[in-house]
N, C-alpha and C positions, 0 to 999 in steps of 0.2 A: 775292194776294201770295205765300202758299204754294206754288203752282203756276209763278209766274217764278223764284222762288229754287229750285224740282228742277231746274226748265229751266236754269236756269243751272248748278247743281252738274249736271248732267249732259252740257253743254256744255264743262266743264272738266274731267271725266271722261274724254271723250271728244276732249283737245284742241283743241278749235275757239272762235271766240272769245266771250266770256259771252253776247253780243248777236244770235248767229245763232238765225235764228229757224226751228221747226221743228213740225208739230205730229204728233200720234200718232191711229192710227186703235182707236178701243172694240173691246174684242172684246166680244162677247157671253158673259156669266157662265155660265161651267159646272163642272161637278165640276173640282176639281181632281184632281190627279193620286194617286190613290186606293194608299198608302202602308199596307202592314203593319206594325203595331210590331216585331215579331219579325223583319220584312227588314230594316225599318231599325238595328234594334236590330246583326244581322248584319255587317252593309256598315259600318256605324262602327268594328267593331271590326276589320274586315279594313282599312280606310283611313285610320283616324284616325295620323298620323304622330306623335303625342306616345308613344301606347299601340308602338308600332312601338320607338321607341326604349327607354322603358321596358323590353320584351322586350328587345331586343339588349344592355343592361345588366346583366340577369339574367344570359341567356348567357353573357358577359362574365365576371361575377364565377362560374360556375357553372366556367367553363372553368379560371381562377385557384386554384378549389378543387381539383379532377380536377388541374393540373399542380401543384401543391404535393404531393398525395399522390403523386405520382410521383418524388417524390424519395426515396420510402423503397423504392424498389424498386435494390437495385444493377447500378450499369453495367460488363458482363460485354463483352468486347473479346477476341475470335481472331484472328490474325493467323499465315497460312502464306506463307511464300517459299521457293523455288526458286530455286538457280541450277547452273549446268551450264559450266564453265568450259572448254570445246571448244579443241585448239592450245597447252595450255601444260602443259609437261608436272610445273613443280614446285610444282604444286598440286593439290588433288583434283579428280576429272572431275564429280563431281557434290556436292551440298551444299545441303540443305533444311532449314532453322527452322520451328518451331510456338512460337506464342508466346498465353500465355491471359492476358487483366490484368482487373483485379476491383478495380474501385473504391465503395466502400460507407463510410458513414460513421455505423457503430452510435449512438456517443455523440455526441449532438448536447446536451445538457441539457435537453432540452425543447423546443428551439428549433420543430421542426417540427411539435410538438403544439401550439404557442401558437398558431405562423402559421397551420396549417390552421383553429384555432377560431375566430380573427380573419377568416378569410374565410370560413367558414360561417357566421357572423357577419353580413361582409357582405352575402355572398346571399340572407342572408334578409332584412336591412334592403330590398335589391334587388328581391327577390318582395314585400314589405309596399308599397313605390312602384307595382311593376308593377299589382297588384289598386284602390291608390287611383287610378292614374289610369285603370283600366279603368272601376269605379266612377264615376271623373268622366265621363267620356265617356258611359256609359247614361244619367247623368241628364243631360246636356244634348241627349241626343237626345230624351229621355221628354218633359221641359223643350220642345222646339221644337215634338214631336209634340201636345202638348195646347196649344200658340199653332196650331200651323198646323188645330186641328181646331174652335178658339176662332173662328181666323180663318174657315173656312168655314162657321160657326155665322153669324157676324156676315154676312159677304156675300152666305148667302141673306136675312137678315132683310132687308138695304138692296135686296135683289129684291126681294121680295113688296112693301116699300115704295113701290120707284119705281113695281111694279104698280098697285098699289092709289093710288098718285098721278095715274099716266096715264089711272086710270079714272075719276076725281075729275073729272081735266081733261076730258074726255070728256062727261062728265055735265055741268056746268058750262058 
């Protein structure tokens, strides 16, 4: 019964209808695909798309801080023009401006010392998420890595089993 209800969820899996009947050829048990902790450990944290965004959050609120403090820098504006009035004689032939404008805003009451600690603030709330979910991500690969090594634990013992059954039969 086990075995018609995968067959069946994997006929609806696959589109087709519950009843189509199909069978699968045994592969013969072998190692499986032989996994370092520390590659895999690797590969999770370059793939894992939760941990990805976490980062880009960080950055996010990192960049928030960096332009907030750029507000205390003043914004310094030159401005040269030229003009040259060629053909008219009751004006002058030439005539250049230079113009400097400075805009800074000393007294703020505090305002941009609050806002910058409000968002150092946040970025570290931001880095404290980014490290939990890095955290969660090693232990659910630590977590898979000792099922998938449980599992090949288990499927040599149902080898040696079915061995040691064949040779029962055998005997018998």
């Amino acid at each position: 019964d086990a075995l018609d209800l995968q067959k069946q969820n994997l006929n609806r899996l696959l589109g087709r209808d519950l009843r189509t009947p199909f069978s699968v050829e045994t592969l013969p048990f072998g190692d499986l695909v032989e996994w370092n902790l520390d590659t895999a450990r690797k590969q999770a944290l370059e793939q894992r798309p939760e941990l990805r965004e976490a980062q880009l959050q960080t950055k996010v609120a990192q960049m928030d801080v960096r332009r907030e403090h750029a507000k205390y820098i003043p914004d310094v504006s030159l401005q040269v023009s030229y003009l040259g009035f060629q053909n008219v004689n009751f004006l002058p032939q030439n005539a250049g401006t230079v113009g400097v404008a400075v805009q800074w805003q000393p007294f703020d009451w505090g305002y941009k010392k609050l806002r910058t600690a409000e968002l150092k603030a946040t970025t570290e709330q931001k880095e404290t998420a980014e490290q939990d979910v890095e955290q969660r991500v090693l232990l659910d690969v630590e977590n898979r890595f000792r099922k998938l090594e449980e599992t090949q634990v288990l499927l040599d013992a149902q080898t040696d089993q079915r061995g040691a059954e064949q040779a029962k039969l055998r005997e018998v």
